[in-house]
N, C-alpha and C positions, 0 to 999 in steps of 0.2 A: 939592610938596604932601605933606603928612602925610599918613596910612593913619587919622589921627583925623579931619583935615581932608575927606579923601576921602570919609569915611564919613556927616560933616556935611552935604555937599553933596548926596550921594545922599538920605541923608532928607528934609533939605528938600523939593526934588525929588519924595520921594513925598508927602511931605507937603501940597504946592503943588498936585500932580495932584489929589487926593481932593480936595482944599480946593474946587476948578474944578469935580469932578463933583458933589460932593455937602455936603451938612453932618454933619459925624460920620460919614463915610466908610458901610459896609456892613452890611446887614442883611438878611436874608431872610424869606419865608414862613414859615417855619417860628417863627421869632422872633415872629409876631404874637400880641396878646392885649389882648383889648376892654378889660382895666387899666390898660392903658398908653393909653390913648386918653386924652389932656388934655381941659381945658374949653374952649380954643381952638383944638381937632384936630378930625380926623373919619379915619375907617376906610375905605377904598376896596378893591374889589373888581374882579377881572376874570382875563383870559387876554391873555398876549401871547406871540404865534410871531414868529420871529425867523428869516427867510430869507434867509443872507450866502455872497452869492457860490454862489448857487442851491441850499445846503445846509441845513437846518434846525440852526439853530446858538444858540439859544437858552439852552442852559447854560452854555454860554463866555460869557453875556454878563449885562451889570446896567443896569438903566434908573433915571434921573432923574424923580423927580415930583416937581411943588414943592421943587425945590433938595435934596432927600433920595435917597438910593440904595438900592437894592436888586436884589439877588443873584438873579439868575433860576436857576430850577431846570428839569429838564427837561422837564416838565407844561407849565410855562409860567404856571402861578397866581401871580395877584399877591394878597399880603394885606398890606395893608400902613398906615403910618398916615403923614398928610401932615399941614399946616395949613389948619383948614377955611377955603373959601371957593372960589375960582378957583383951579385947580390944571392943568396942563398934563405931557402929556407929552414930556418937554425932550428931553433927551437918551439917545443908548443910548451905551456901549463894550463892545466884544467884543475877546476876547484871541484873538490871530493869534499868529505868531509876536512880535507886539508890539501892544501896545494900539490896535488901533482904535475911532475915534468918531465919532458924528455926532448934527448937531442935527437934533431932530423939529418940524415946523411944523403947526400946524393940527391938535394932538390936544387940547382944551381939556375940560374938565367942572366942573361947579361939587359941591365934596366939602361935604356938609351938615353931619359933625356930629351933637350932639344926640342921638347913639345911633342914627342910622339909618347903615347901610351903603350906599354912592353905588357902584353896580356901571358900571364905566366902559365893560363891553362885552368882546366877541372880539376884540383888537386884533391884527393882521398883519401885521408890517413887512417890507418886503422890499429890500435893501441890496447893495450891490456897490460893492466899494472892489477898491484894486489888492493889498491887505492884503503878508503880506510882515515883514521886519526896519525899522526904521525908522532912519535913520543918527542921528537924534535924542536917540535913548536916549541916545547915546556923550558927551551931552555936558550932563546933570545938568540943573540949574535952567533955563537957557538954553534947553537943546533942549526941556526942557519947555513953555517958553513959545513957542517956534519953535511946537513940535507944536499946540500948544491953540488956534496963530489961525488954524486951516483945517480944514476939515471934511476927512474921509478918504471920498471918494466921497458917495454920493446917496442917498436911504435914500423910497422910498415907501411910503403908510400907509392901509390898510385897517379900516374901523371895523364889526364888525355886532354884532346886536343880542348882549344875555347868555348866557350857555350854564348848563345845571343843573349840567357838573361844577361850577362855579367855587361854587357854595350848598350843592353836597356836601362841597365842601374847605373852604368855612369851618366848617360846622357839624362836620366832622371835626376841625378846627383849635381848633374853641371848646364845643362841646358843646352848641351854641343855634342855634335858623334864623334869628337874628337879624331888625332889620326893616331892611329893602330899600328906597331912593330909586325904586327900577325893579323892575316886576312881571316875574316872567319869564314871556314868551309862550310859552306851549306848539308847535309846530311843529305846522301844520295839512296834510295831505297832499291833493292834490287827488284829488276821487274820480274813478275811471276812468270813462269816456264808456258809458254804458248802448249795448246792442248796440239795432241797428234789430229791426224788427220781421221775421220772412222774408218775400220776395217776394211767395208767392202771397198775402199782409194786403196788401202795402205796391200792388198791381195792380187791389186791389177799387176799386169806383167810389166817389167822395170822401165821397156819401151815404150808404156803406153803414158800419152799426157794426162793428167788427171783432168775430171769434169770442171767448166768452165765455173760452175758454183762453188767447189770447193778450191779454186786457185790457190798454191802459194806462195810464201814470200819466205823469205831469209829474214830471219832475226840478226840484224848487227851484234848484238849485245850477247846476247844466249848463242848464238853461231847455230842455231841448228833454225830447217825451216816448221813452218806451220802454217796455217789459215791464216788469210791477208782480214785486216779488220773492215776491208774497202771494200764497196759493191766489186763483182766481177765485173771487167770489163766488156 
């Protein structure tokens, strides 16, 4: 075989790979811009961590959405533009010493459109293949299609709710707080359990009112009472 020849094969070859993960091969965060959003598109948002082979490995890697690819970076922000309607997250590949992949099940959200940003969430995959050289590579088009009819290990998938980086990165990203399919919940902390009242209150007989110093109040929240934080009246 020719060194022309050789060199046709190998493209193909990569060619065939991207074709597999993606359309139009790669793109990143950084690439995003609410002008490039079609009339048949929609803009999605989120966070995805990428835990391989118990490493945080996230920037080695690019995720599949709706048939489209994107470059993770090491934040882990997804900005990025899909085709509105039902969109899923399909696939990841992470560079090992050679391309690993695997398919993602049961990450689905419906991308709106319309101008509004569909924030998909904190996503956290956590993945373990035997990674490594793949003897695959050695053998162009073929090993490619060998490589592509098996998933490289097992990959599980953790959804929570939005996080504010990912509305600070857009609006970094684009210069607008855009408007959001998903409100983001603010994080509510529970309040610390009110201390008892001292002994010598907590010993008086059940009909006696307690001292004007130690008043108390009901906690709304904890349902039970304790010490009001207020001077007595």
């Amino acid at each position: 075989m020719s060194k022309t020849q050789g060199s046709g094969w190998s493209l193909a070859a990569a060619l065939f790979v991207c074709g597999m993960a993606a359309a139009g091969c790669v793109t990143t965060s950084k690439d995003f811009k609410l002008s490039k959003v079609g009339p048949r598109e929609a803009a999605i948002a989120g966070r995805l961590t990428i835990v391989y082979n118990g490493q945080i490995y996230t920037e080695n890697c690019s995720a599949s959405f709706g048939g489209r690819k994107l470059k993770m970076a090491r934040d882990g922000i997804v900005l990025f533009v899909v085709p509105a309607g039902e969109v899923s997250l399909e696939r990841l590949d992470c560079q090992d010493v050679s391309n690993q992949h695997v398919g993602i099940q049961g990450v689905h959200f419906v991308a709106r459109g319309g101008g509004v940003v569909t924030d998909v969430g904190d996503v956290a995959v956590t993945w373990e293949a035997a990674g490594g050289f793949k003897a695959t590579a050695l053998f162009g088009l073929i090993g490619a299609l060998i490589d592509e009819a098996s998933d490289d290990g097992a990959a599980t998938v953790v959804v929570r709710p939005p996080v504010a980086e990912v509305r600070e990165a857009f609006k970094a990203q684009t210069g607008v707080d855009g408007v959001w399919s998903e409100p983001l919940v603010p994080v509510v902390t529970k309040p610390l359990a009110r201390a008892k009242p001292p002994s010598s209150v907590a010993s008086s007989p059940a009909n006696a009112k307690p001292p004007a110093s130690v008043a108390t109040c009901a906690d709304s929240q904890a349902g039970v009472e304790g010490p009001c934080d207020e001077h007595p009246r």
